[in-house]
Backbone bond lengths (Angstrom), bond angles and torsions (degrees), N, CA, C in turn:
res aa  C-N    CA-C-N  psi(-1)  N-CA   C-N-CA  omega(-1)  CA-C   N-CA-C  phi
1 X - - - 1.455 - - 1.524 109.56 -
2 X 1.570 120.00 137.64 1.274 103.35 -179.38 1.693 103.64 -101.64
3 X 1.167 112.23 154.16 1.477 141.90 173.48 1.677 104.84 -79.37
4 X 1.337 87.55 145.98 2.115 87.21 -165.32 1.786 89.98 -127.34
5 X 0.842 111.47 32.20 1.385 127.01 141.24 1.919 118.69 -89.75
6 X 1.646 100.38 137.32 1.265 104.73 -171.84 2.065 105.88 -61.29
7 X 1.310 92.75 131.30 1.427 91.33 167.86 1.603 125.87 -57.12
8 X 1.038 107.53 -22.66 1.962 109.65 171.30 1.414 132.73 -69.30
9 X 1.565 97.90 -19.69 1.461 139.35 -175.48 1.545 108.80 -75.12
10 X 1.336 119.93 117.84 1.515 124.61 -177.08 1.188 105.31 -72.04
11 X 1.754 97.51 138.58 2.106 92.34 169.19 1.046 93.90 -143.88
12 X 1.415 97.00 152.61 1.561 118.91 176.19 1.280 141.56 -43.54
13 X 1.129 140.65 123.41 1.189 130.70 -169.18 1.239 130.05 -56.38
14 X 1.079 134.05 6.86 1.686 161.60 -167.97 1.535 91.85 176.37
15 X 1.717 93.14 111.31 1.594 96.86 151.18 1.188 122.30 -96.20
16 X 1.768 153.08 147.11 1.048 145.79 -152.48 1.696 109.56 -134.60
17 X 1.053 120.56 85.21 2.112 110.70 -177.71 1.463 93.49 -91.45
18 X 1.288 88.70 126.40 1.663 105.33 172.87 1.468 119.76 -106.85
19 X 1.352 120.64 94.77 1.147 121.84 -173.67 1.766 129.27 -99.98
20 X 1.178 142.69 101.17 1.277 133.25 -174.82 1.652 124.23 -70.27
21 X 1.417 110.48 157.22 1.746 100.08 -177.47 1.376 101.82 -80.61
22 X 0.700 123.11 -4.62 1.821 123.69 174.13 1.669 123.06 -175.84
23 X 1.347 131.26 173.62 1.120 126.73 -152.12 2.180 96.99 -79.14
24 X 1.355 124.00 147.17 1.280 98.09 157.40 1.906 102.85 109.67
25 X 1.388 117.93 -27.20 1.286 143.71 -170.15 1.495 96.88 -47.39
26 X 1.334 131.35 -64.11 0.952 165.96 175.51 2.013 117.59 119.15
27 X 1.212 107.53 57.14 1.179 116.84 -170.53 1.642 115.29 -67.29
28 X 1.829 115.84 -39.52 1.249 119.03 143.40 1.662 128.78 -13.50
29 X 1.068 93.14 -97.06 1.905 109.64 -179.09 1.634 94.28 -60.62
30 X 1.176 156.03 13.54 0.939 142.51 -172.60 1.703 90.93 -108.30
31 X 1.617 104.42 -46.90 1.471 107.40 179.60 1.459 105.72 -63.86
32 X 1.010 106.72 -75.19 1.700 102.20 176.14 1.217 140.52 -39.97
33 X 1.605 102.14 -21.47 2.008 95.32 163.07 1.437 109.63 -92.05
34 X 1.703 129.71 -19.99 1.440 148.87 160.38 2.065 91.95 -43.17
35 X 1.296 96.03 -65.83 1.686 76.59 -154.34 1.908 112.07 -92.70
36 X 1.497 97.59 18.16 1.383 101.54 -176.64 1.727 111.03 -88.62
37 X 1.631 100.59 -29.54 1.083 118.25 156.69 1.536 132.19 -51.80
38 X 1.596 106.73 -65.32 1.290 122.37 162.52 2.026 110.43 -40.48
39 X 1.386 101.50 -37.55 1.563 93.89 -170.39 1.183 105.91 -77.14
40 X 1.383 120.06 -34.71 1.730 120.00 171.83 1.247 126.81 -68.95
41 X 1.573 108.35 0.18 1.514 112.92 -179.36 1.447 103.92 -111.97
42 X 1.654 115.08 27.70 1.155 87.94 166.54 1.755 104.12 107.95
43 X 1.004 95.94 -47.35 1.624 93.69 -165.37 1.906 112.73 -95.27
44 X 1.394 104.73 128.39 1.540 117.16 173.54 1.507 98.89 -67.77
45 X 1.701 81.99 121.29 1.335 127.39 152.41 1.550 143.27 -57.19
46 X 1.250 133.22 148.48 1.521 115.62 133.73 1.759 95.91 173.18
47 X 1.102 115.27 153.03 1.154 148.84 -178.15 1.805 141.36 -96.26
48 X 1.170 129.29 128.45 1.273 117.89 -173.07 1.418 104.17 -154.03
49 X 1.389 108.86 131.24 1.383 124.40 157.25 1.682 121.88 -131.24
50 X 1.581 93.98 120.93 1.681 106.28 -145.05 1.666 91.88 -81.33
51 X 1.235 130.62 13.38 1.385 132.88 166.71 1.582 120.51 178.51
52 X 1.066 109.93 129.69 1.664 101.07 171.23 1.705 109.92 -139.57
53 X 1.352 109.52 161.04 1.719 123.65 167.16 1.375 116.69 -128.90
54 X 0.833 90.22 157.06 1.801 109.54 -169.60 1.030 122.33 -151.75
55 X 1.393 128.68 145.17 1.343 126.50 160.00 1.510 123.03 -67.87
56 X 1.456 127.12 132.34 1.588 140.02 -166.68 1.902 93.34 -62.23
57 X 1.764 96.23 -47.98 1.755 91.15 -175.05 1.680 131.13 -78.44
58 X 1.344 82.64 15.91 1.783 86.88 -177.87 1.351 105.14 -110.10
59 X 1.831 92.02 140.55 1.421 98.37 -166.35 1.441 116.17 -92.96
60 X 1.200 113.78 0.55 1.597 129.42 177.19 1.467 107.83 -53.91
61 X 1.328 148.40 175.99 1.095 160.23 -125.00 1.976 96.99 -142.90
62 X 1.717 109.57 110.30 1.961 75.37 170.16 1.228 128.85 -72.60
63 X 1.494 103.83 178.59 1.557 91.41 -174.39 1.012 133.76 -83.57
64 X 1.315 111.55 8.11 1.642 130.01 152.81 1.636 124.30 -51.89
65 X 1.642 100.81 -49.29 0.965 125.94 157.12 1.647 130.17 -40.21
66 X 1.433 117.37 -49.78 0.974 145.18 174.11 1.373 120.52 -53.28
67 X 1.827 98.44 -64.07 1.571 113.07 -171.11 1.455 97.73 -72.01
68 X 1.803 135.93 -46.02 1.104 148.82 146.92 1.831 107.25 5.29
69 X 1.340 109.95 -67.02 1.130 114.59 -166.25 1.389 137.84 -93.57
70 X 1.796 102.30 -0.67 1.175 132.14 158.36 1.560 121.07 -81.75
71 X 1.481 108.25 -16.89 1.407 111.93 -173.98 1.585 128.60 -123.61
72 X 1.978 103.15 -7.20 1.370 130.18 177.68 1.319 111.58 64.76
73 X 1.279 116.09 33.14 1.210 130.75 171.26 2.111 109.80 -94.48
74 X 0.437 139.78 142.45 2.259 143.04 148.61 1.129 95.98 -58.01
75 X 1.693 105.95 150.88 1.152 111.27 -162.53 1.347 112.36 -101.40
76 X 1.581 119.44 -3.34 1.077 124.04 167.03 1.519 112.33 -75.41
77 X 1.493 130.67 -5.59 1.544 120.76 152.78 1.090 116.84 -96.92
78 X 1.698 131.10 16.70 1.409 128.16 169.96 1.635 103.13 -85.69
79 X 1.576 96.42 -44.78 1.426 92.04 -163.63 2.294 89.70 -147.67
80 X 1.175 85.63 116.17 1.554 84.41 172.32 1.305 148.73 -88.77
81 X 1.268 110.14 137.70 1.666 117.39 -137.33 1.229 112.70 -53.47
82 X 1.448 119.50 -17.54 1.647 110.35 168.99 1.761 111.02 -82.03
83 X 1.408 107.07 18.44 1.342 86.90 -169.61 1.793 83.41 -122.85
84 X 1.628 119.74 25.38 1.283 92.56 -170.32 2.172 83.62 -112.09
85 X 1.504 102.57 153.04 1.276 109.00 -167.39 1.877 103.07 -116.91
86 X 1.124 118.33 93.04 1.571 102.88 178.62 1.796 119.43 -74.48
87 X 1.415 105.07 68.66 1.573 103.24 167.22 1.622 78.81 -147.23
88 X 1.505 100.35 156.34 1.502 111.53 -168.72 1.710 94.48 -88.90
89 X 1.082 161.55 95.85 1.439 163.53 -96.92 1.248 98.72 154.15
90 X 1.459 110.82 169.48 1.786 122.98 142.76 1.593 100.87 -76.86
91 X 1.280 108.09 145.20 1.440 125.34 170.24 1.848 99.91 -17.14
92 X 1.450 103.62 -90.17 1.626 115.00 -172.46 1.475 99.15 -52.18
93 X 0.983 155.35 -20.91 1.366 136.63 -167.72 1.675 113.91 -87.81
94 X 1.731 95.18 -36.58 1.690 122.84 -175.91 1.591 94.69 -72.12
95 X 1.537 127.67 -63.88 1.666 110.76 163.11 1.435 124.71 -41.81
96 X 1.396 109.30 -50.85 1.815 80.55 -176.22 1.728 115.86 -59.08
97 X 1.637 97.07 -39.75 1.349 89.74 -178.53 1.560 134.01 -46.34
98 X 1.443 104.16 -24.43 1.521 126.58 177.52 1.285 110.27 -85.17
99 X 1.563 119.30 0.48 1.431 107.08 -177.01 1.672 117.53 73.55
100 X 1.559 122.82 5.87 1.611 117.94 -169.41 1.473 88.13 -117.34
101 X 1.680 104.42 161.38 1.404 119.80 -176.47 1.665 108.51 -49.99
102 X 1.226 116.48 166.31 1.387 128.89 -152.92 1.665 92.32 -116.97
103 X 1.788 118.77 101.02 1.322 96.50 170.94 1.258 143.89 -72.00
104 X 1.131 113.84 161.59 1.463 123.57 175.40 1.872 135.03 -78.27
105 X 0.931 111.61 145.96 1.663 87.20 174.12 1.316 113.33 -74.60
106 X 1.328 137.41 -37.33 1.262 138.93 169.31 1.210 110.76 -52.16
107 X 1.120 124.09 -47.55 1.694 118.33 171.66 1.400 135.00 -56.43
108 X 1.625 105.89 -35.21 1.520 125.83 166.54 1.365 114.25 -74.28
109 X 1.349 132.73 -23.02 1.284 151.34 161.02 1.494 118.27 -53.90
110 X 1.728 105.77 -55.57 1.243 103.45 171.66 1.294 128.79 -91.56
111 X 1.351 125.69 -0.38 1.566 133.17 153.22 1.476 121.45 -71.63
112 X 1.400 110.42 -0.84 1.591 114.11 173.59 1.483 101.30 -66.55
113 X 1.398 108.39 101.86 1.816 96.54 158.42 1.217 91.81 -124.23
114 X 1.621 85.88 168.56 1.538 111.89 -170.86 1.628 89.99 -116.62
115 X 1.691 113.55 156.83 1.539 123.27 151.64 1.232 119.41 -57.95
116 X 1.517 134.98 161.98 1.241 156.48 144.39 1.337 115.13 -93.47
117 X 1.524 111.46 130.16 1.503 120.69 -21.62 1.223 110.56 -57.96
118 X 1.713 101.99 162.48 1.521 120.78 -168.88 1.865 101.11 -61.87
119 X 0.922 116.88 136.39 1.731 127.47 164.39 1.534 94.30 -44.67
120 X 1.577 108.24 148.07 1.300 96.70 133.86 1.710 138.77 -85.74
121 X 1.277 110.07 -36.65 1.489 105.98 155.98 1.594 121.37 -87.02
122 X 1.234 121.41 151.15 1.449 134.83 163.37 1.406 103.21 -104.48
123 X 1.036 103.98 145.88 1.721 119.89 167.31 1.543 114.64 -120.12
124 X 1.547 138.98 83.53 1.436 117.30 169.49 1.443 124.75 -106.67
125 X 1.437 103.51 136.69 1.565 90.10 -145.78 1.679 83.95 -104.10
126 X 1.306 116.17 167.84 2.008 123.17 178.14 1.311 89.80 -113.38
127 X 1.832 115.78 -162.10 0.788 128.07 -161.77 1.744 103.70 -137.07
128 X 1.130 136.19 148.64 1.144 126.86 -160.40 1.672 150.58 16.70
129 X 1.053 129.04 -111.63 1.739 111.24 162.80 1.493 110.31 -104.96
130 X 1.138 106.06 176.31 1.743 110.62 -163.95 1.357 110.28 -57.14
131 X 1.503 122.13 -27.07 1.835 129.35 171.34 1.705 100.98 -80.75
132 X 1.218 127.07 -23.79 1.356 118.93 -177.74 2.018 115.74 -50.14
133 X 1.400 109.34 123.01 1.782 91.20 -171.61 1.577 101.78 -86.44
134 X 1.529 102.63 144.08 1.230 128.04 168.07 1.591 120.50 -76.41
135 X 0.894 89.49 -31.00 1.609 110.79 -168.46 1.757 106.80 -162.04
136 X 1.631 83.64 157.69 1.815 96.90 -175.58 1.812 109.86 -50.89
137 X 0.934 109.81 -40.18 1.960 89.44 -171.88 1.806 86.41 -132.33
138 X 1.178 115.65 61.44 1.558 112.39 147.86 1.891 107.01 174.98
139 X 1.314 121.84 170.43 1.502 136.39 -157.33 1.415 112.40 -143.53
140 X 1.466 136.10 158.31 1.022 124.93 -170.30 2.327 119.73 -60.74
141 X 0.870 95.15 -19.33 1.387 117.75 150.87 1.519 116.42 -35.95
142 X 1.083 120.24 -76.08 1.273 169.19 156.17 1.741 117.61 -22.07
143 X 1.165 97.39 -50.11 1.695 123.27 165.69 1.291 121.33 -77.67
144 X 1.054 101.01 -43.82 1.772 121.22 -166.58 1.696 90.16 -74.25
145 X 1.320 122.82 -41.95 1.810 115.36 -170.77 2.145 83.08 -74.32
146 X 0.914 131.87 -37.26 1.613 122.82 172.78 0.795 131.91 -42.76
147 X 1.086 107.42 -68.01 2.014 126.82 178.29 1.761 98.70 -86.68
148 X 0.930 116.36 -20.55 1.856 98.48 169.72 1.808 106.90 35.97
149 X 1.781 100.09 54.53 1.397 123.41 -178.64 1.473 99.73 -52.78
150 X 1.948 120.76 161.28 1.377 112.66 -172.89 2.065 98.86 -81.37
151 X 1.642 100.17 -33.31 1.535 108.89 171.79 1.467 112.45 -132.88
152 X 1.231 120.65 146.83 0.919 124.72 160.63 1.853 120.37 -111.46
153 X 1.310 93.83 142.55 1.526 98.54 -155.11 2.382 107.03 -107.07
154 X 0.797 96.24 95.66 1.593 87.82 -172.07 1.842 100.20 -84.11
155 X 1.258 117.08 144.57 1.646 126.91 -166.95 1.867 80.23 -125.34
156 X 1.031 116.11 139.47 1.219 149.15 -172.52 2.012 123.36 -135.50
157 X 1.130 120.98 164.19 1.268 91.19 160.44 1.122 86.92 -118.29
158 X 2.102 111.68 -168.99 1.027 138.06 168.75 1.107 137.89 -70.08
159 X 1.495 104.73 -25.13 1.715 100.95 -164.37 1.304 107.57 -111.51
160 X 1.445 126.73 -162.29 1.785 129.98 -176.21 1.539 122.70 -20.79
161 X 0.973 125.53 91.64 1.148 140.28 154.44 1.044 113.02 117.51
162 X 1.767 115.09 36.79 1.290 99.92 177.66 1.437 105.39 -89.41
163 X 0.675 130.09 7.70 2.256 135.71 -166.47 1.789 84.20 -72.61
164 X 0.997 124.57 -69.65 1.701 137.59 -157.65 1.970 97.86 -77.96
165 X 1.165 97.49 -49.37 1.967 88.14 169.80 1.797 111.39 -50.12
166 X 1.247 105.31 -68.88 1.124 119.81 176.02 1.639 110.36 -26.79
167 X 1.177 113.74 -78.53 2.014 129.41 -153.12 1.633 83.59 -73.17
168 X 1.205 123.73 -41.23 1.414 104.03 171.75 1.375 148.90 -109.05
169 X 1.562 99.83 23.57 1.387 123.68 141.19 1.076 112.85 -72.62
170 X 1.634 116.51 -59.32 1.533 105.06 -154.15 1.650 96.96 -86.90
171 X 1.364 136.77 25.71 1.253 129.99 159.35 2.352 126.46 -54.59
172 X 1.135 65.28 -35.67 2.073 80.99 -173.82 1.434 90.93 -72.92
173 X 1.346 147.18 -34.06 1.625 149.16 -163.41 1.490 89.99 -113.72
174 X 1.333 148.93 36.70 1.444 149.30 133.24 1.724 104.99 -9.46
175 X 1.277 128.78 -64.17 1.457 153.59 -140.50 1.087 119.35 -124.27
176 X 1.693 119.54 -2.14 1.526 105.60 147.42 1.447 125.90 -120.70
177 X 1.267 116.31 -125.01 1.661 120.16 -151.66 1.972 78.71 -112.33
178 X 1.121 133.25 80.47 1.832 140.05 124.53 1.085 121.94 -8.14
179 X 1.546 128.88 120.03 1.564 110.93 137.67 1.224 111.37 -136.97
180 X 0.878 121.28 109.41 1.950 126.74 -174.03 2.107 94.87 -61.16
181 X 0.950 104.46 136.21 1.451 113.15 144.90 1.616 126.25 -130.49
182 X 1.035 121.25 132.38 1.371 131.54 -176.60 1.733 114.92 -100.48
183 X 1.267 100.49 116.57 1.797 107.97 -150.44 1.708 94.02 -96.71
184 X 1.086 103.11 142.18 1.459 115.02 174.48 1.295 91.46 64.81
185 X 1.387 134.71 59.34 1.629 123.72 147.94 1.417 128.47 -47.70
186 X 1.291 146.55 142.73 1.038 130.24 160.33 1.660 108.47 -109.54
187 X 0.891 162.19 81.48 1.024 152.08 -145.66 2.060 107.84 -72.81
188 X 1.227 112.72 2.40 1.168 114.08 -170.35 1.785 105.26 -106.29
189 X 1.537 91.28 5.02 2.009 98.74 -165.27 1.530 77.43 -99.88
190 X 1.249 125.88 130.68 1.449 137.64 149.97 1.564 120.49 -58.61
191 X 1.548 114.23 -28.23 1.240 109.03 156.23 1.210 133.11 -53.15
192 X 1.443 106.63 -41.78 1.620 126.15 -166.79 1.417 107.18 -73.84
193 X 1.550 116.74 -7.47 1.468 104.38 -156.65 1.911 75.90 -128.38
194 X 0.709 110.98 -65.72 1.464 95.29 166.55 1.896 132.96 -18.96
195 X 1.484 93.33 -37.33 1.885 112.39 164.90 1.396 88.74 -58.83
196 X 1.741 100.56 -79.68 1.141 111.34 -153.39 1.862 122.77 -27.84
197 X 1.074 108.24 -43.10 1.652 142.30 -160.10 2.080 97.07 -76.71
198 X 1.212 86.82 -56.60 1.906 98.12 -173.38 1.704 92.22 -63.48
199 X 1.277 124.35 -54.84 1.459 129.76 -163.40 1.936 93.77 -47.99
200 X 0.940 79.93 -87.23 2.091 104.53 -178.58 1.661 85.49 -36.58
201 X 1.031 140.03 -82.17 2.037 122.86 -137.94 1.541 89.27 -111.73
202 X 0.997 129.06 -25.89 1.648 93.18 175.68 1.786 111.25 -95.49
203 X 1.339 109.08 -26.14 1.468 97.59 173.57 1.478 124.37 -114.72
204 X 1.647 92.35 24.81 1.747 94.52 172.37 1.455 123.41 73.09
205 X 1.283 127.25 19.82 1.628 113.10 -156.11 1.838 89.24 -139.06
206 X 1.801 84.86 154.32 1.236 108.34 -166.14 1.870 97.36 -83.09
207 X 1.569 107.08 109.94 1.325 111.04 157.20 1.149 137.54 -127.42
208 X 1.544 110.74 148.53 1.814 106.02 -169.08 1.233 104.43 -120.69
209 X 1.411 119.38 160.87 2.122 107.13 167.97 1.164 97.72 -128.27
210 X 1.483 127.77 49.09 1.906 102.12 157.88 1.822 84.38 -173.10
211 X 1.667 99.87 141.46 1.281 105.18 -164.43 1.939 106.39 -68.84
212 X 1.341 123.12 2.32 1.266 110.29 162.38 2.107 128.16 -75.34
213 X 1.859 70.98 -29.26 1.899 62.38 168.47 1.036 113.83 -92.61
214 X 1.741 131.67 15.80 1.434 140.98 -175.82 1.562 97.81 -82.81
215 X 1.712 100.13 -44.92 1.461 95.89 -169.10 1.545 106.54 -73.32
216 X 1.484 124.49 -47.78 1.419 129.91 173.42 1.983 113.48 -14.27
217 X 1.669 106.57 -47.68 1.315 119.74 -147.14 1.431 87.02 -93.30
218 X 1.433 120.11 -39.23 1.730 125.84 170.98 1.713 100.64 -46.60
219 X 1.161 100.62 -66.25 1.530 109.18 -156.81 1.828 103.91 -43.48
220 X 1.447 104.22 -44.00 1.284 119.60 -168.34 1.540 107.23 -56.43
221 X 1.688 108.38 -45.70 1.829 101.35 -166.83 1.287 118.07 -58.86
């Protein structure tokens, strides 16, 4: 598959697309305790989210902000400031609403830079579930055939309904390198482990519930 990143252009030694089954999952903090770990073990970091929205009245941190501070990077090189949209929207929906150009996937593609020296891991995180649009004519779907990431990582939660979030998120990534994580595990909820159990032996797929065995499975690719 070719990568629509310029070939002259350094990439990471593990690229990482982080995709959630829906908005709210906590796919954020999932990256950021994943690569806060990874940074304490030694291994170069860094992070990117090629667009985000937010609400102006929330006092929470964006997730630029977030991934930013897991990786000691500013958050204006996680995610760049023309690409940040303050209406809580999909990216393209939150620009028109603002009246500013409508991005592109090619455009968000080619604002991916990386630091020097190159990281060895990349982290790029999307924005809601794999149909959620990132941009005017493409979705995290959409990206993932771009960057032809080394894994792609889907964050899920634990409880009611994750069996059907899950198998049909990770349907569009059939054919590459998977790793389900299940956020907020409890391991003491019989539900949660019951997911856990159906995910792994009846539908075959690689799942973890806590961002250290997230990093374990990173370290490995």
């Amino acid at each position: 598959m070719t990568r629509a990143a310029h070939p002259s252009v350094p990439r990471p030694g593990v690229v990482v697309l982080a995709i959630g089954t829906a908005t709210g999952v906590g796919k954020t903090w999932v990256g950021a305790g994943t690569l806060d770990i990874l940074r304490h073990q030694g291994v170069t970091v860094a992070a990117r989210k090629p667009a985000q929205s937010f609400a102006t009245e929330d006092p929470e941190p964006t997730d630029a902000e977030v991934l930013a501070g897991a990786t000691g990077e500013h958050p204006s090189q996680v995610c760049p400031p023309h690409r940040n949209y303050p209406v809580p929207m999909a990216p393209p929906m939150a620009a028109e609403e603002l009246g500013l150009p409508l991005p592109t996937l090619a455009e968000l593609v080619d604002e991916l830079h990386w630091p020097t020296p190159t990281p060895e891991l990349g982290w790029v995180e999307t924005v809601g579930g794999p149909r959620s649009p990132i941009a005017h004519d493409g979705d995290a779907v959409d990206l993932c055939e771009q960057l032809d990431p080394d894994v792609t990582v889907l964050v899920a939660d634990a409880g009611l309904g994750t069996v059907n979030a899950v198998i049909v998120s990770a349907a569009p990534f059939e054919n590459r390198h998977l790793v389900v994580i299940l956020n907020r595990f409890d391991p003491d909820d019989i539900l949660h482990r019951r997911n856990l159990e159906w995910l792994r032996t009846r539908q075959g797929l690689r799942v973890v519930t806590d961002p250290e065995a997230l990093a374990v499975e990173l370290r490995s690719s």
